[in-house]
C-alpha positions as a Markdown table, in Angstrom:
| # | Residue | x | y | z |
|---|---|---|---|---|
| 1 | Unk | 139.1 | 18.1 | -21.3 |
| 2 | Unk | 136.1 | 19.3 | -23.3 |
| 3 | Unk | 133.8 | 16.2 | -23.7 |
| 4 | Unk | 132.6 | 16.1 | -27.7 |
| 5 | Unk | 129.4 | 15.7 | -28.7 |
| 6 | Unk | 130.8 | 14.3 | -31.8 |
| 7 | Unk | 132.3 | 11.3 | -30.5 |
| 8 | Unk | 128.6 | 10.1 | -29.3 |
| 9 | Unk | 126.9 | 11.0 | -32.8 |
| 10 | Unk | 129.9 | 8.3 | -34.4 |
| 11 | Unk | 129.4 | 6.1 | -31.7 |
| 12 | Unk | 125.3 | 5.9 | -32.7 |
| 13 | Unk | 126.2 | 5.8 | -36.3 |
| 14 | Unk | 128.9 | 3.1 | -35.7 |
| 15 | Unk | 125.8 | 0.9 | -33.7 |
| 16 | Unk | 122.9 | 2.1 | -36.1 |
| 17 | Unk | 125.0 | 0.6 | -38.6 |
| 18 | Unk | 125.6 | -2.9 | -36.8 |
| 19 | Unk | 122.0 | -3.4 | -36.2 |
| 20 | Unk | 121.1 | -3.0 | -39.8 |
| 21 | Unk | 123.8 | -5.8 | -40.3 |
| 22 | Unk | 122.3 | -8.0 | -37.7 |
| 23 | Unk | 119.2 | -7.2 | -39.2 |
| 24 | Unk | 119.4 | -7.8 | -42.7 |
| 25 | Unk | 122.5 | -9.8 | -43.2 |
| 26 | Unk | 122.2 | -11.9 | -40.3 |
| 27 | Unk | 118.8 | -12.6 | -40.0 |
| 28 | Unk | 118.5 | -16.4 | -38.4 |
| 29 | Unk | 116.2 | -17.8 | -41.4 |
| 30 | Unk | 117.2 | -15.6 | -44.4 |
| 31 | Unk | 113.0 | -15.1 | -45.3 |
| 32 | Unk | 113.3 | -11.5 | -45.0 |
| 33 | Unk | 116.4 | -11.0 | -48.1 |
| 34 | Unk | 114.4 | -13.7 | -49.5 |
| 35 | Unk | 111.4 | -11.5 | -49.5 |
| 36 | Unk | 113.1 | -8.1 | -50.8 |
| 37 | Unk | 114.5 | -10.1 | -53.7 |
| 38 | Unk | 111.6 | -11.4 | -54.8 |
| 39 | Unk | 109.4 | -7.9 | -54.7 |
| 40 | Unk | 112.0 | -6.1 | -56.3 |
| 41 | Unk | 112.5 | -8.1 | -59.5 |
| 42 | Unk | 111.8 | -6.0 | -62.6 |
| 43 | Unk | 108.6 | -8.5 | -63.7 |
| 44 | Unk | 106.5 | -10.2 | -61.0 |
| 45 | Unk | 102.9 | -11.1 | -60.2 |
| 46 | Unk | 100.7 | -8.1 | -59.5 |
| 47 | Unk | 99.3 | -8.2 | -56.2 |
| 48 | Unk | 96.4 | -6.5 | -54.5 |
| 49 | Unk | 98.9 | -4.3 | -52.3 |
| 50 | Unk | 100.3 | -2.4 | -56.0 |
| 51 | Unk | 98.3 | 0.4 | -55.1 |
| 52 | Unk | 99.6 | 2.4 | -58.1 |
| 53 | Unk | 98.7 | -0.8 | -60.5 |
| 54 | Unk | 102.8 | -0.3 | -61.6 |
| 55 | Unk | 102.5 | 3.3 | -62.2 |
| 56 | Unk | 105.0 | 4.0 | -59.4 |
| 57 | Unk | 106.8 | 0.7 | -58.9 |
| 58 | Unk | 109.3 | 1.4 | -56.0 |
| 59 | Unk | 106.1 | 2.3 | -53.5 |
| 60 | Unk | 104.2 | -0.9 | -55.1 |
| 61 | Unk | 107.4 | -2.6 | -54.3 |
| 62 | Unk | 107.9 | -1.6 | -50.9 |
| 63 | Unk | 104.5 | -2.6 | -50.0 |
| 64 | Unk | 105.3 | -6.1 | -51.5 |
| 65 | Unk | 107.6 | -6.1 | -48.6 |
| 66 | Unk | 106.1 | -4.5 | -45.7 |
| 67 | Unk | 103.1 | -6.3 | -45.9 |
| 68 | Unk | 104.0 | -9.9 | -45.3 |
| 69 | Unk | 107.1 | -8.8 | -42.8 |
| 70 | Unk | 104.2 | -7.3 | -40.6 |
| 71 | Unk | 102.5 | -10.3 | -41.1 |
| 72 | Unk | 104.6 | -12.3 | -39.9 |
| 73 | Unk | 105.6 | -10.2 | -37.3 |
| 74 | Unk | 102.2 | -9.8 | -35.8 |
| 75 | Unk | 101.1 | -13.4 | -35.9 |
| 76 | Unk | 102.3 | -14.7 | -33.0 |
| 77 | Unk | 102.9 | -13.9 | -29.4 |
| 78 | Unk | 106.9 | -13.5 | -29.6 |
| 79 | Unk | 106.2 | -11.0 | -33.0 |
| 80 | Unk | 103.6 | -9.1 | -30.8 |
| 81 | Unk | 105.7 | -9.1 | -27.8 |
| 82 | Unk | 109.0 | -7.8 | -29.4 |
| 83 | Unk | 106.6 | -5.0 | -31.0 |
| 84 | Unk | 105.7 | -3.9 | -27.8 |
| 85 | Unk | 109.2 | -3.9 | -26.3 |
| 86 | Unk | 109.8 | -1.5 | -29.4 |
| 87 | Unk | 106.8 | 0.3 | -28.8 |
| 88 | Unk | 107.6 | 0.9 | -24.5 |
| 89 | Unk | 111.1 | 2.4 | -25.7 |
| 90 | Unk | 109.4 | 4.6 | -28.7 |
| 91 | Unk | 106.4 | 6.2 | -26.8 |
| 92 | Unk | 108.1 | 8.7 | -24.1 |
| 93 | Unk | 111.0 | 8.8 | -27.1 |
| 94 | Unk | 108.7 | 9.9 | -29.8 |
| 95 | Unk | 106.5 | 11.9 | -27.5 |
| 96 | Unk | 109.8 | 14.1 | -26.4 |
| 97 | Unk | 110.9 | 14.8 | -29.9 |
| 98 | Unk | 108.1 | 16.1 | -30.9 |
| 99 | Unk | 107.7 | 18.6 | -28.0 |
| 100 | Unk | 111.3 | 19.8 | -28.5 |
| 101 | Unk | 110.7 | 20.0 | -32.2 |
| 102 | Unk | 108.1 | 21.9 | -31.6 |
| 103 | Unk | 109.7 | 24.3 | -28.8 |
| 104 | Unk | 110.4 | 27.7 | -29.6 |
| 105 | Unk | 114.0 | 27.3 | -27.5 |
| 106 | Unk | 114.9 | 24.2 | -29.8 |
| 107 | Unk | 117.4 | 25.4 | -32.1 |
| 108 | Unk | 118.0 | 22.6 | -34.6 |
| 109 | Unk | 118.8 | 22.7 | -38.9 |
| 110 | Unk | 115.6 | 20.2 | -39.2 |
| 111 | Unk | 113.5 | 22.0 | -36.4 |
| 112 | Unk | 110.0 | 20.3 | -36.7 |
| 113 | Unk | 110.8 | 18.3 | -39.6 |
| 114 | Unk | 113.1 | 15.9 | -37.6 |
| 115 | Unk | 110.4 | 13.4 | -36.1 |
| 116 | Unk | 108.5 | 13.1 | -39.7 |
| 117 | Unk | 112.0 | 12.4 | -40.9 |
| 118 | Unk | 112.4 | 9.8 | -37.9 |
| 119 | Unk | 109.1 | 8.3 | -38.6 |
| 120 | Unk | 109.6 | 8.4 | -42.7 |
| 121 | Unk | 113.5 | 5.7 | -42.2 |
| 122 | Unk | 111.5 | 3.6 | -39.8 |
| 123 | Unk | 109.2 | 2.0 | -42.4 |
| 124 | Unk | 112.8 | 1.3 | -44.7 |
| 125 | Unk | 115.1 | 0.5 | -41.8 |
| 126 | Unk | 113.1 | 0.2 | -38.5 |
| 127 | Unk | 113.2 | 2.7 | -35.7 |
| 128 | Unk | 116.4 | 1.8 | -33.8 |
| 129 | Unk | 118.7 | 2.9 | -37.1 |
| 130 | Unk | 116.3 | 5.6 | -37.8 |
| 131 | Unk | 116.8 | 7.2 | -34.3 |
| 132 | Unk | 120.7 | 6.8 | -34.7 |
| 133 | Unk | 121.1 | 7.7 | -38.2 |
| 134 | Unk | 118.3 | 10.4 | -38.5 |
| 135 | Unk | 117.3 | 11.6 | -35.0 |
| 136 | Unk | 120.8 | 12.0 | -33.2 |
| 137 | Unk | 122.8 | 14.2 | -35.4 |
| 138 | Unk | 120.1 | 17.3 | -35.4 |
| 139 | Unk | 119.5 | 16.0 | -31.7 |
| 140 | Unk | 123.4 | 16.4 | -30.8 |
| 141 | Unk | 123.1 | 19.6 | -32.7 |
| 142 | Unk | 120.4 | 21.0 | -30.9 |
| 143 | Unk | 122.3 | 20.5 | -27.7 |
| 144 | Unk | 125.2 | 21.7 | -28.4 |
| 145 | Unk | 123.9 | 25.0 | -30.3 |
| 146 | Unk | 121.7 | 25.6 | -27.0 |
| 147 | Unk | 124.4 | 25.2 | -24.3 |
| 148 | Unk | 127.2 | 26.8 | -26.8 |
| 149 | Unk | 125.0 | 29.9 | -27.3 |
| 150 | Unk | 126.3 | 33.1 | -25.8 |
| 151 | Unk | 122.6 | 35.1 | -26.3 |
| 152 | Unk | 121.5 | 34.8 | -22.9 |
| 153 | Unk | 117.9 | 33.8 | -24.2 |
| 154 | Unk | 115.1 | 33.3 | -22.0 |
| 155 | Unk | 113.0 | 30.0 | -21.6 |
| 156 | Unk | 109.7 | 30.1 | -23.7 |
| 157 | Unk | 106.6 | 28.2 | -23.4 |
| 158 | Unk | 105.3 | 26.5 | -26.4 |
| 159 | Unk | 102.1 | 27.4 | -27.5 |
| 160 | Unk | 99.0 | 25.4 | -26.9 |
| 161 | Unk | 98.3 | 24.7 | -30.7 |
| 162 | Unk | 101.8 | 23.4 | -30.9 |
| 163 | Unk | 101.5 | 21.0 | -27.8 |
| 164 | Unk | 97.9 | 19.3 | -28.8 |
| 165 | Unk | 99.1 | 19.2 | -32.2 |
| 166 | Unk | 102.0 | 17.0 | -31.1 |
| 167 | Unk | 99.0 | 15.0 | -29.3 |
| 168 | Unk | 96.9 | 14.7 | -31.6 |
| 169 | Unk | 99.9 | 13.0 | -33.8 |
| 170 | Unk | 101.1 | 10.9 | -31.3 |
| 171 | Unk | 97.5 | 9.6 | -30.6 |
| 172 | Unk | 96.7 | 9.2 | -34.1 |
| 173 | Unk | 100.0 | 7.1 | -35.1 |
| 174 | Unk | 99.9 | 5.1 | -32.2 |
| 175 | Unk | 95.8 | 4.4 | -33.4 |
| 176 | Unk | 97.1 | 3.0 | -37.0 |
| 177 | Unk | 99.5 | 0.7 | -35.2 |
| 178 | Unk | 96.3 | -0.4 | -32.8 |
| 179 | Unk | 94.0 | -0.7 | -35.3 |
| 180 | Unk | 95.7 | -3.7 | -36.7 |
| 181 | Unk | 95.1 | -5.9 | -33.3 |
| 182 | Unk | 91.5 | -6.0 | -33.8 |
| 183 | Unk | 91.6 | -8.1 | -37.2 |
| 184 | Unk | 93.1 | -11.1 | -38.1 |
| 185 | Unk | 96.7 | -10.7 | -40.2 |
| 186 | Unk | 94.9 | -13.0 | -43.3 |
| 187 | Unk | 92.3 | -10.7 | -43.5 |
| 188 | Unk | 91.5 | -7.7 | -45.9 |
| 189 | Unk | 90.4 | -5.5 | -43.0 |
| 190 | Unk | 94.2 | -6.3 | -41.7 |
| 191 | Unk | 95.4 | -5.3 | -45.0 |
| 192 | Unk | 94.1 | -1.9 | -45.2 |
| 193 | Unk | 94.7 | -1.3 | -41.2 |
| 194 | Unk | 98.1 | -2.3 | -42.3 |
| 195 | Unk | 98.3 | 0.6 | -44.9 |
| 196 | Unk | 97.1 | 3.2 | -43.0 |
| 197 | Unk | 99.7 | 2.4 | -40.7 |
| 198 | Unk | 102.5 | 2.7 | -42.9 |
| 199 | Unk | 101.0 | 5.6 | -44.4 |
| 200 | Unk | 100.7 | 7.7 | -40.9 |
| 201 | Unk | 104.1 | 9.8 | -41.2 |
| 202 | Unk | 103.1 | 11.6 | -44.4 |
| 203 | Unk | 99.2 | 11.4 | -43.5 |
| 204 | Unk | 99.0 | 12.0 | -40.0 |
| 205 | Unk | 102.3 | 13.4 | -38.2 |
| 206 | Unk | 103.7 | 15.7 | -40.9 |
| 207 | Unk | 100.1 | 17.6 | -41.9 |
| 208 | Unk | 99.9 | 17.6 | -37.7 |
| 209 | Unk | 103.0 | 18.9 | -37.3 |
| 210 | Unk | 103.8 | 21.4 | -39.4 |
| 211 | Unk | 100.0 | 22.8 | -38.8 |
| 212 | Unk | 100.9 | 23.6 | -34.9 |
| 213 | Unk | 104.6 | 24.9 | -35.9 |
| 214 | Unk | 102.7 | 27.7 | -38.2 |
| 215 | Unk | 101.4 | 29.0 | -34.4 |
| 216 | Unk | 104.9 | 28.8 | -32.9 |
| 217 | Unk | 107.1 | 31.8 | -32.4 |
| 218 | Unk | 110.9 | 31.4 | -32.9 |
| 219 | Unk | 112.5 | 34.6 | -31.9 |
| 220 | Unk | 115.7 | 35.4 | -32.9 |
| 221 | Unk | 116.9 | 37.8 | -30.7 |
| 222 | Unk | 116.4 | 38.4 | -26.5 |
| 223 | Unk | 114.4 | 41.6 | -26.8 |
| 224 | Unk | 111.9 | 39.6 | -29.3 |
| 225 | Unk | 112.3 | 36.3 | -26.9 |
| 226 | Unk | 111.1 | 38.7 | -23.8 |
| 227 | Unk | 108.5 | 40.4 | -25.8 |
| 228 | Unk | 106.6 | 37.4 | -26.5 |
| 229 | Unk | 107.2 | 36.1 | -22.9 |
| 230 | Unk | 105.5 | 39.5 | -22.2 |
| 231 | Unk | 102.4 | 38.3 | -23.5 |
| 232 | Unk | 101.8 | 35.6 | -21.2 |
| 233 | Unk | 100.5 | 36.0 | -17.8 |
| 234 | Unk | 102.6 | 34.2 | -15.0 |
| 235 | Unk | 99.9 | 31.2 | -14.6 |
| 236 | Unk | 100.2 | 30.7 | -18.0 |
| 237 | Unk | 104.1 | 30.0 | -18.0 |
| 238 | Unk | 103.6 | 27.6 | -15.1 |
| 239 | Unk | 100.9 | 25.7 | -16.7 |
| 240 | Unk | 102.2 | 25.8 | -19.9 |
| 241 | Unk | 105.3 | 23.4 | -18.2 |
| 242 | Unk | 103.2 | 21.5 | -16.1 |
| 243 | Unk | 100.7 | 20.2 | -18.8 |
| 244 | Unk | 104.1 | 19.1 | -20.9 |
| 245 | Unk | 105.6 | 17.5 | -17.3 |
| 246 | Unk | 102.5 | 15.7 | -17.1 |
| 247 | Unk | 102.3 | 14.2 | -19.8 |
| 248 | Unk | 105.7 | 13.4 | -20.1 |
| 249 | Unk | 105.0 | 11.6 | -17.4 |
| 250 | Unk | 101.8 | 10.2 | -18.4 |
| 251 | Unk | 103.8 | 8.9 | -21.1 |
| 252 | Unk | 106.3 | 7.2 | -19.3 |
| 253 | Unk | 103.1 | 5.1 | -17.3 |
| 254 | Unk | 101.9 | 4.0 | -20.4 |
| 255 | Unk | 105.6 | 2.8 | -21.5 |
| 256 | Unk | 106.1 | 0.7 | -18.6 |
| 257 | Unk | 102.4 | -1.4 | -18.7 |
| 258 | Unk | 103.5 | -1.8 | -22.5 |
| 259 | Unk | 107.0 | -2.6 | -21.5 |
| 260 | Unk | 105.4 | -5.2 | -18.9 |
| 261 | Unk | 102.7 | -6.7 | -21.8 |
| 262 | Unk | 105.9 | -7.4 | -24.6 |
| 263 | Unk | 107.7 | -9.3 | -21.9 |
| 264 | Unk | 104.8 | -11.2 | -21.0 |
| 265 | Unk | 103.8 | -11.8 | -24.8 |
| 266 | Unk | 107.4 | -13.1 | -25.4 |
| 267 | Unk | 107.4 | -15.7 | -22.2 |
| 268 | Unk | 104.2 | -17.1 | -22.9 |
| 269 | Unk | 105.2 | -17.3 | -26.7 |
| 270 | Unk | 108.3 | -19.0 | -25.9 |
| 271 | Unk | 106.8 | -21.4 | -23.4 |
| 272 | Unk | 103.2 | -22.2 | -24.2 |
| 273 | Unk | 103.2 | -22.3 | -27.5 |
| 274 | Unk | 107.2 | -22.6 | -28.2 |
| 275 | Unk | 106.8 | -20.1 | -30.7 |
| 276 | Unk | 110.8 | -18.6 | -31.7 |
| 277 | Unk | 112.1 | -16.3 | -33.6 |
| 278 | Unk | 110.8 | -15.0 | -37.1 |
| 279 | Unk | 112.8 | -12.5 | -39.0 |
| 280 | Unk | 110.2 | -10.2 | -38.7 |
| 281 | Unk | 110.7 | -10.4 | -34.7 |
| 282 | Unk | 114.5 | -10.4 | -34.8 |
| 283 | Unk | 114.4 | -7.2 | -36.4 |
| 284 | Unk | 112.2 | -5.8 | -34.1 |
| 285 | Unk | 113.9 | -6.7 | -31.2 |
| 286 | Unk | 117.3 | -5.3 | -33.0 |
| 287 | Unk | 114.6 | -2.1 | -33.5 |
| 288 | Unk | 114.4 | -2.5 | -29.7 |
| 289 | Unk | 118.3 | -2.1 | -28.9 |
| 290 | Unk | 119.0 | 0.6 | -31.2 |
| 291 | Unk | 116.3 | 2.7 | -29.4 |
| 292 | Unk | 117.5 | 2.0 | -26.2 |
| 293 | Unk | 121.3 | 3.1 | -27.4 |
| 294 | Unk | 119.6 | 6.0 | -28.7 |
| 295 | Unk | 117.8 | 6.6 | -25.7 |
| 296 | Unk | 121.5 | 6.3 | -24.0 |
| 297 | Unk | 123.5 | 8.6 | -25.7 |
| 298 | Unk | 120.3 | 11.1 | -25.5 |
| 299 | Unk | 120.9 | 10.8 | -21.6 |
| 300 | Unk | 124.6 | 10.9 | -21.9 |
| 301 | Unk | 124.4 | 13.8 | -24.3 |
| 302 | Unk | 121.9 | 15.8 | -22.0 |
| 303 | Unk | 123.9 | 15.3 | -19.1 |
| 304 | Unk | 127.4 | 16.8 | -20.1 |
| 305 | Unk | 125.7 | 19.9 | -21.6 |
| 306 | Unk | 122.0 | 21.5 | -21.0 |
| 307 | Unk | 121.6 | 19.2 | -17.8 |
| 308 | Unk | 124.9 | 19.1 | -16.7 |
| 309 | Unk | 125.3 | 20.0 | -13.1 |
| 310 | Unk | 129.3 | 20.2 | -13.0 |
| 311 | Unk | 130.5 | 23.9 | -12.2 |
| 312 | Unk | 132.2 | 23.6 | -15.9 |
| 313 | Unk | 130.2 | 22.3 | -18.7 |
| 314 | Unk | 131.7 | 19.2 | -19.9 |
| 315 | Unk | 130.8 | 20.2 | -23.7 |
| 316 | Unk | 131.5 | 23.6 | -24.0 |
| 317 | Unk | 133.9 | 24.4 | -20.9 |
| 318 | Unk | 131.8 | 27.3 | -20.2 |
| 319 | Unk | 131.0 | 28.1 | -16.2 |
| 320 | Unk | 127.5 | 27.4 | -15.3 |
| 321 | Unk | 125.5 | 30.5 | -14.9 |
| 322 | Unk | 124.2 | 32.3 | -11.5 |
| 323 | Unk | 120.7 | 30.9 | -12.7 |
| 324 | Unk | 121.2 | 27.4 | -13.3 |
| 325 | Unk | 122.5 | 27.4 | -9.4 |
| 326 | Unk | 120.2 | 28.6 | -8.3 |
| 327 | Unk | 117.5 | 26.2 | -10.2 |
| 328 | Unk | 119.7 | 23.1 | -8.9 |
| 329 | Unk | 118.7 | 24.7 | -5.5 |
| 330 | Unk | 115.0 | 25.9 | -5.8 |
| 331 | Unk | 114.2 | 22.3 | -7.3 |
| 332 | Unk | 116.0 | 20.2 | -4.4 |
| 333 | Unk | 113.9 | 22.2 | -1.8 |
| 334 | Unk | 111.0 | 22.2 | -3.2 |
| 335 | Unk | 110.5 | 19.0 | -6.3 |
| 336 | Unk | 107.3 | 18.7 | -7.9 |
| 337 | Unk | 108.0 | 15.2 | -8.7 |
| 338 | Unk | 111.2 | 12.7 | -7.5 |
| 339 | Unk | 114.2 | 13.7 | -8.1 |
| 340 | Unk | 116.1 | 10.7 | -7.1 |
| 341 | Unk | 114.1 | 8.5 | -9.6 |
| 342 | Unk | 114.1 | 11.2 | -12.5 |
| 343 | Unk | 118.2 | 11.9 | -12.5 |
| 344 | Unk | 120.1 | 9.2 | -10.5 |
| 345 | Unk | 121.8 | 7.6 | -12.8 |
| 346 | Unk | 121.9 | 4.0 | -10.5 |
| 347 | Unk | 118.3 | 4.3 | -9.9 |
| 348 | Unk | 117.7 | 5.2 | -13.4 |
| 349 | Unk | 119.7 | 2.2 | -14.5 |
| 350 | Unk | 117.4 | 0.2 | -12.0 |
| 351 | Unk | 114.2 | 2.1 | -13.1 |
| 352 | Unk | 115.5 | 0.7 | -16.7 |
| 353 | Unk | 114.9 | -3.0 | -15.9 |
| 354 | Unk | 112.2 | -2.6 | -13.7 |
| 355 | Unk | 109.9 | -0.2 | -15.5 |
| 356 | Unk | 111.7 | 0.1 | -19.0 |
| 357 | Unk | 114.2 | 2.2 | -20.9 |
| 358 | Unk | 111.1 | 4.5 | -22.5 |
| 359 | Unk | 110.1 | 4.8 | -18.8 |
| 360 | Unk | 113.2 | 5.6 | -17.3 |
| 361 | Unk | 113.7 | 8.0 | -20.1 |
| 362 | Unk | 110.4 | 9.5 | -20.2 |
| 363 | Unk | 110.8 | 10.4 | -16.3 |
| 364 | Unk | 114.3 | 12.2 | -17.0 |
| 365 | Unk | 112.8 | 14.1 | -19.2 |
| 366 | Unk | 109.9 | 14.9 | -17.5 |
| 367 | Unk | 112.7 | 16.6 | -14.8 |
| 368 | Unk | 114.0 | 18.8 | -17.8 |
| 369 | Unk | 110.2 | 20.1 | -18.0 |
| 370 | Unk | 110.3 | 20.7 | -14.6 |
| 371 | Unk | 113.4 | 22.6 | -14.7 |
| 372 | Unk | 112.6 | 24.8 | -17.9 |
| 373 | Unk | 109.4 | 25.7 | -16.0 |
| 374 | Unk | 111.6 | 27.4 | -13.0 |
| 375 | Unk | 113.7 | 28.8 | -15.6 |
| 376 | Unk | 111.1 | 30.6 | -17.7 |
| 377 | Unk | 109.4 | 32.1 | -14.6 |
| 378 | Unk | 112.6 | 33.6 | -13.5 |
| 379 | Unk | 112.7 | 35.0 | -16.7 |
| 380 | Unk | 108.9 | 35.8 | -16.9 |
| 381 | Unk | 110.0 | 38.2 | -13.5 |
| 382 | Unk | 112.8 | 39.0 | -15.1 |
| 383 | Unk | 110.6 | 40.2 | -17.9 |
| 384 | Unk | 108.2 | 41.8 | -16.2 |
| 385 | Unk | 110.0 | 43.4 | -13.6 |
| 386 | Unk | 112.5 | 45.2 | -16.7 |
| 387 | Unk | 108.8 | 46.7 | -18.0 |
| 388 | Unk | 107.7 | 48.2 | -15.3 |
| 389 | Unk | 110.4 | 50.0 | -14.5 |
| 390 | Unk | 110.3 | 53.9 | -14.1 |
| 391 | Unk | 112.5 | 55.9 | -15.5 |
| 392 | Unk | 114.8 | 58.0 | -13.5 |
C-alpha cells in the first residue's frame, strides 16, 4: 500500500492547530488574550512602539503586543530557557530549509520564498504552527514532486552565492535575536534590539535570499541539468557537498550546547529562584513541540520517499533505481561521517533526548548531503564521460 504524503500534511495541520489552542486559549494566566484585547481596541494610549504614529494601525498594533510578550518572556530564567529549547530545535531546522530552498534540485510552488514565509507566521503565531501550517505543505510537495518525477535528472550543486547567502541570513537573524541579551528588557536599548528582531524576515532573510536565488540555475530539462553540471570541475561538485555537510553539521553542534543551556536555564529557574510559567513561556515551549512534530513528520516524510531504502518506494511505489543501490552501498563502505547516529532511527530517538531534536535532525540531514554528494559525482562522470565521447 502506497504510504500518502497527505495523511502527514493533515496530521501537522490537525497538531499546528492544537498548539495554537493551547496557546492562546488555554494559556494558564490569561495575560496574553488580555494583552491582544487591549492593543487592538479601536482608541487607546499612544505608545512609543506606534512607529507609524497611527498611520498604519494593525503594525502599530501588533507591536503593542509583541513587545511586552517578549518582555515577559525574556525576563526570567524559565522565559530564557524555553527560548532556547525553541531556538536548539529551529537552528539545524531553519538552516536546512533554506539550503533546499535554495537548491537548484528543490522543486517546490514557494521555492525560496518558503522560509521568509516561515519566518513572516512566526512573529503572529510562533514557529511551531508556522512550521506546520506554512513550512510542511510546500515541504511534503517538494518530496513528493522529487521522488514522483520520471526525468531522470541529475544532482546539482548549489552555487556558492546561494549557500553564503543562506549564511549570511541565518547569522544575521540569529544576531537580532542575540542582540537583545546584552540589555536589560526595561530598557530603550531593549526596545529597539527588540524591533530589529521582529523586523529581520523582511529586512534581513528575504533581501538575503532572494539576492543568492538570482545566481541559482533551475534547469528544466536533463540536457540543460547536465550542461550546467558540465561547467563544474569534479573538486568543485565534492566541495560544493562537503561545505553544506559541514555545516549542517556545524549546526547541529551549536543546537545541542543551546539545547543543553535552555534545560539548564529552566532547572535553575524553577529551583533557585522558583520562577514558573508566564504566558509568554508557555507559548514558547508549545513553539517548542510543534517544531519538534515538524521536525518528525519531516523525518517520517523523508524516509518513505527521497531517503527511503525499501526496494519499492513507500510514496510513489516506484522501484528504487540501479543508482540509489549502489549509493546505499558506496556510503556503507566508505562513510564520511556515522551512519548509525545519522539514520538509526533508535539511536536517533536516543540522540533526540540526549543531544536535542534540532541535533538529531541536523545530523540526518547532514547524511542526505552526504548522499547527494555521491549522487552528483556519479552524474558529474556520467556527464563528462557522455562529452567526450567520439563519434563512431
Amino acid at each position: 500500500m502506497i504510504f500518502r504524503l497527505e495523511a502527514l500534511r493533515l496530521l501537522g495541520t490537525a497538531f499546528g492547530g492544537a498548539v495554537l489552542e493551547r496557546t492562546f486559549f488555554s494559556a494558564p494566566k490569561g495575560s496574553l488574550r488580555t494583552l491582544v484585547s487591549s492593543c487592538r481596541l479601536p482608541v487607546r494610549q499612544a505608545l512609543v512602539t506606534d512607529v507609524t504614529q497611527g498611520q498604519f494601525k494593525l503594525l502599530d498594533d501588533f507591536f503593542c503586543i509583541a513587545l511586552p510578550f517578549w518582555r515577559e518572556l525574556q525576563g526570567d530564567r524559565v522565559g530564557l530557557g524555553a527560548s532556547c529549547l525553541l531556538l536548539s530545535a529551529l537552528l539545524p531546522t531553519m538552516v536546512h530549509l533554506t539550503y533546499t530552498s535554495m537548491s537548484p534540485n528543490t522543486r517546490s510552488s514557494l521555492g525560496v520564498m518558503m522560509p521568509i514565509f516561515v519566518a513572516l507566521a512566526s512573529q503572529f503565531v510562533g514557529y511551531g504552527p508556522s512550521l506546520l501550517f506554512v513550512g510542511l505543505p510546500p515541504y511534503l510537495q517538494a518530496l513528493y514532486a522529487q521522488a514522483s518525477s520520471e526525468k531522470v535528472m541529475p544532482t546539482l550543486p548549489t552555487p556558492a552565492p546561494g549557500i553564503y547567502a543562506c549564511n549570511l541570513a541565518l547569522i544575521g537573524s540569529f544576531a537580532t535575536w542575540l542582540l537583545q541579551q546584552f540589555f536589560d528588557v526595561q530598557s530603550r536599548q531593549w526596545t529597539w534590539a527588540n524591533l530589529a528582531f521582529q523586523a529581520y524576515p523582511l529586512a534581513i532573510l528575504a533581501p538575503l535570499l532572494l539576492l543568492g536565488a538570482r545566481e541559482v540555475p533551475r534547469p528544466s530539462s536533463e540536457g540543460d541539468a547536465r550542461l550546467e553540471l558540465a561547467s563544474y570541475g569534479a573538486a568543485e561538485v565534492s566541495y560544493c557537498f562537503e561545505r553544506t555537510w559541514a555545516y549542517k553539521r556545524q549546526s547541529a553542534l551549536v543546537s545541542t550546547f543551546v539545547y543543553w543551556y535552555g534545560i539548564n536555564r529552566l532547572y535553575r529557574g524553577w529551583t533557585a529562584d522558583g520562577a514558573r510559567l508566564t504566558d509568554a513561556s508557555h507559548l514558547t515551549l508549545w513553539s517548542f513541540a510543534g517544531t519538534v512534530v515538524f521536525l518528525l513528520l519531516a523525518r517520517l516524510a523523508e524516509q518513505t520517499s527521497t531517503r527511503s531504502t525499501a526496494p519499492v518506494q513507500p510514496t510513489t511505489g516506484k522501484v528504487r533505481s540501479e543508482m540509489e543501490r549502489e549509493c546505499d552501498a558506496a556510503l556503507a563502505r566508505a562513510p564520511a561521517g556515522s551512519p548509525t547516529l545519522e539514520t538509526n532511527a533508535l539511536v536517533q530517538s536516543l540522540a533526540a533526548l540526549l543531544l536535542g531534536p534540532g541535533a538529531a535532525m541536523g545530523l540526518w540531514w547532514a547524511h542526505g548531503e552526504e548522499r547527494a554528494g555521491w549522487m552528483a559525482r556519479r552524474s558529474w562522470r556520467e556527464t563528462a564521460a557522455i562529452s567526450t565521447k567520439k563519434p563512431e
